[in-house]
C-alpha positions as CSV (number, residue, x, y, z in Angstrom):
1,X,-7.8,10.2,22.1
2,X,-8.7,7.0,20.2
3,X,-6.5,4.4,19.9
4,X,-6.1,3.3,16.7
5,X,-4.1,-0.1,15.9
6,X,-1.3,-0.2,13.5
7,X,-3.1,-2.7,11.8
8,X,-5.7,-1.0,11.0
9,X,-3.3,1.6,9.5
10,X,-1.4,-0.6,7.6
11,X,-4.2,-2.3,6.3
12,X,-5.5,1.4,4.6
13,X,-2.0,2.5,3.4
14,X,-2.0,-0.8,1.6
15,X,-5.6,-0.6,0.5
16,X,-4.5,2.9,-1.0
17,X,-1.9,1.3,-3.1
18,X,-3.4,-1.4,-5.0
19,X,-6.3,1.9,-5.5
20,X,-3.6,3.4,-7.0
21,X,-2.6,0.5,-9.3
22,X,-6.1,0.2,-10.4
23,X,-6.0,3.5,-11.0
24,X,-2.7,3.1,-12.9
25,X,-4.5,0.8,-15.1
26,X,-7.4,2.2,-16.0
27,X,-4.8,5.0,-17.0
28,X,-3.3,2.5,-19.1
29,X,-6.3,1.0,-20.9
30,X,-7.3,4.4,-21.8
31,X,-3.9,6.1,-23.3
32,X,-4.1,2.7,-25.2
33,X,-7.4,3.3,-26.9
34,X,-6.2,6.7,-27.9
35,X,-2.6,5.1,-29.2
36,X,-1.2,7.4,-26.4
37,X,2.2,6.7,-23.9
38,X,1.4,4.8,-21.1
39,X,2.4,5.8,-17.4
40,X,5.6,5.2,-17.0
41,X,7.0,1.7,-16.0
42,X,8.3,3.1,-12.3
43,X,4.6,4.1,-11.4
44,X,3.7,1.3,-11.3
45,X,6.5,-1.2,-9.6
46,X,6.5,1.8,-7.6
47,X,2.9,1.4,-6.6
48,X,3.4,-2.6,-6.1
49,X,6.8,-2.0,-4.3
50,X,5.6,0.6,-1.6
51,X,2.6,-2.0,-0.3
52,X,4.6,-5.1,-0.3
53,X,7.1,-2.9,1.9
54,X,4.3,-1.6,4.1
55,X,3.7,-5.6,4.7
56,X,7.0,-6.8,5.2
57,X,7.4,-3.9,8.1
58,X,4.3,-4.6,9.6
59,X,5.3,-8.4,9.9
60,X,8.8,-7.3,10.9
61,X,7.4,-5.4,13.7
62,X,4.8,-8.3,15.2
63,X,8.1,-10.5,14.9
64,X,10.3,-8.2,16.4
65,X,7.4,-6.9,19.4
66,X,5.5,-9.5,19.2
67,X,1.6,-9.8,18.4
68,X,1.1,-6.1,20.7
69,X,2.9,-4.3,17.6
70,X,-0.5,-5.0,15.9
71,X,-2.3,-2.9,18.1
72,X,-0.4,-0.2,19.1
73,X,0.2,2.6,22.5
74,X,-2.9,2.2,24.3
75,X,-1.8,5.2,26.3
């Protein structure tokens, strides 16, 4: 089984959120155009919220483990 470090999955659950806040806004632009309701507020502090929480754990772990949280059970 590969190994895969817990940075690198970090890195792509927070990559996945600010997709889904440009998502959010493209949402948004268009709904606008048409005079339509925007997504709702919580969407999107919702999508900013969740990856600066998947950040702060990350660091909390290296701080806690040390620098080997970052990469995870090799076996």
């Amino acid at each position: 089984m590969e190994v895969v470090a817990i940075i690198s999955c970090v890195a792509a659950v927070v990559s996945a959120y600010r997709d889904g806040q440009v998502i959010v806004q493209r949402i948004k632009d268009k709904r606008r155009a048409r005079k339509a309701l925007p997504p709702t507020i919580l969407l999107e502090e919702s999508l900013q919220k969740g990856s600066q929480a998947v950040e702060e754990a990350k660091e909390s772990g290296v701080k806690r483990f040390g620098p080997k949280f970052a990469i995870g059970d090799s076996e």
